[in-house]
N, C-alpha and C positions, 0 to 999 in steps of 0.2 A: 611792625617795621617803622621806623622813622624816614621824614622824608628831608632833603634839604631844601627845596625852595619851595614857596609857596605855592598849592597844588590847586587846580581851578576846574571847575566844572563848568562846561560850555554847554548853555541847553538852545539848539537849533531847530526853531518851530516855525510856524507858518503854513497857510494852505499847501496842498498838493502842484508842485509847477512851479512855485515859487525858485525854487534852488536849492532847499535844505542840502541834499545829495551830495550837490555839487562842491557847496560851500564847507560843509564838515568834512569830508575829506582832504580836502586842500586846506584846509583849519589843520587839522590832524598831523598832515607830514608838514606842516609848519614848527611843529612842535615838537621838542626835545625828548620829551620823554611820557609819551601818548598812547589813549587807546580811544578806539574809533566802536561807539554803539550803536546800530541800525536801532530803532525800536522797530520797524517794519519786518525785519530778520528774529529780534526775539519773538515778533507775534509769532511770525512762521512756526515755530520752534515747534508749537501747539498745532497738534496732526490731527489724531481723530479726538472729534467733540468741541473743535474751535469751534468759537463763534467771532463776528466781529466785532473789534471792541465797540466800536461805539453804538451794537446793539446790545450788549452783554455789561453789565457794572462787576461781575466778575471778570469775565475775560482782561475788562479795562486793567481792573486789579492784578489779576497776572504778569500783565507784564508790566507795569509799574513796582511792581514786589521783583520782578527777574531784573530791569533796568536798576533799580537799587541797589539788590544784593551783588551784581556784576559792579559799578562802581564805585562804591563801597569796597570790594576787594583791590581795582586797580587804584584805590587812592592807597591803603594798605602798602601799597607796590611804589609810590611818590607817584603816581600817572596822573597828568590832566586829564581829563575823560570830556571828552567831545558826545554830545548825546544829539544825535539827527532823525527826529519824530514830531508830530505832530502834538505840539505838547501845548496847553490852554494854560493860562495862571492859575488855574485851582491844581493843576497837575504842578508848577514849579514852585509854588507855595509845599505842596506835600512833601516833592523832594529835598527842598529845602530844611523843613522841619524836622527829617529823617538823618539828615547830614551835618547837623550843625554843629554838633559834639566832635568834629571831626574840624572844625575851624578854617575849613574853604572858602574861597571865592566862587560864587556861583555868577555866571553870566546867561542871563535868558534874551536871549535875541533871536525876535520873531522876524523874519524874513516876509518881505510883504511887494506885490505886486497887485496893477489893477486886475478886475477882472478878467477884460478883453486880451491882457498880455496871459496870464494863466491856461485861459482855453489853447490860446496859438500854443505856448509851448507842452500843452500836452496832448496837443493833435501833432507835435512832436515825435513823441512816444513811440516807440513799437504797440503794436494794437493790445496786447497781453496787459501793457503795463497802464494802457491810458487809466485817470482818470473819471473823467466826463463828466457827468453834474456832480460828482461828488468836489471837484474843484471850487466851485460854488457856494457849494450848501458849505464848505469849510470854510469860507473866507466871510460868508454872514455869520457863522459859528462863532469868528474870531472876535466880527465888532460889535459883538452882542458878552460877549466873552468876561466885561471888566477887563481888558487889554491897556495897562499903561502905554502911551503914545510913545514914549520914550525908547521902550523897548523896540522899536520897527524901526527895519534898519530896509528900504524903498529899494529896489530891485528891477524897477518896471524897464528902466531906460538902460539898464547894465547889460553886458554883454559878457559870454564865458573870459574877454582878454579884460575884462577890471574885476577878477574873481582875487587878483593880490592888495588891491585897495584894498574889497569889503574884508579879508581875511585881517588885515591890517586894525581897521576899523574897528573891529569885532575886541581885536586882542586889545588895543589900546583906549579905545572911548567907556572912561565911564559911567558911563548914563544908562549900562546894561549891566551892572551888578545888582543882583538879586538880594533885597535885605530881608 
C-alpha cells in the first residue's frame, strides 16, 4: 500500500507513573490517521509460560518482534503508530533499525518525572495496577540507560489539564526524532 503523508512513529517511554498512558492516547485521537500500541497489552497477549520481560531476554524479544510486526502492518495501512511502553534506547535503536527501509519519522520521547512525583501518582492506582519499587528501579534503569537528555520531555509539575501542550510538544519539537 502506498501512503500519502509522511507516516511517523511515536515511541512513548519512561518509568511506570510517569504518563506514558495517558499521554499516547490523547497523542493517538490527536491524529488523523492512527493506531494506538500497549506494549503492556501485547506482553499480556503471552498466557501460559510468560515470563517478565525484564526477567526473560526472550520474552523481551517477544514482544519487541509482536510491537514490530503490528507496526509494520499499520504503516502498510499509512497509520502513524503511537507505541506506549517502556522502551530504553537500545530498544529504539532496534526498532529503528527494523523500520528504516520503510523511510518514517520515528519520535522517541521519554516522559520523565521526579521520583517523589512517580510514587504519589502511583499510589494513585487501583492497588491491582500499582507499581511500587518497580517505579524506581525503572527510573535509575533509565539514567544508567545512555538516555539522550534531549529526548525527556519533564512531566513532574504537569497536570492531566496541560496533556494538549505536551501532546503538542510531542508532534511538533524536534529534538525528539530518532536518527
Amino acid at each position: 500500500m502506498t501512503t500519502e503523508h509522511s507516516v511517523t512513529i511515536y515511541l512513548l517511554s519512561g518509568p511506570a507513573g510517569v504518563g506514558k498512558s495517558t499521554t499516547a492516547i490523547e497523542l493517538v485521537k490527536s491524529l488523523s490517521n492512527s493506531a494506538y500500541l500497549s506494549g503492556d497489552d501485547i506482553s499480556h497477549m503471552h498466557i501460559n509460560g510468560r515470563v517478565k520481560p525484564w526477567e526473560s531476554k526472550q520474552e523481551h524479544d517477544l514482544i519487541w518482534n509482536n510491537i514490530l510486526k503490528l507496526t509494520r502492518n499499520f504503516i502498510d495501512y499509512g497509520c502513524d503508530v503511537v507505541i506506549d511502553y517502556i522502551t530504553f534506547p537500545k530498544d529504539a535503536e532496534w526498532l529503528s533499525n527494523q523500520v528504516r527501509d520503510l523511510g518514517v519519522t520515528i519520535k522517541y520521547v521519554v516522559l520523565w518525572a521526579e521520583k517523589d512525583t512517580l510514587v504519589k501518582r502511583d499510589a494513585m492506582r487501583i492497588e491491582k495496577e500499582r507499581m511500587g519499587d518497580r517505579c524506581l528501579v525503572l527510573f535509575d534503569e533509565f539514567i544508567h540507560s545512555g538516555l539522550n537528555h534531549n529526548q525527556l520531555l519533564h512531566t513532574s509539575l504537569l497536570t492531566p489539564h496541560d496533556i494538549q501542550h505536551v501532546v503538542r510538544e510531542i508532534k511538533t519539537d524536534n529534538r525528539f526524532i530518532h536518527i
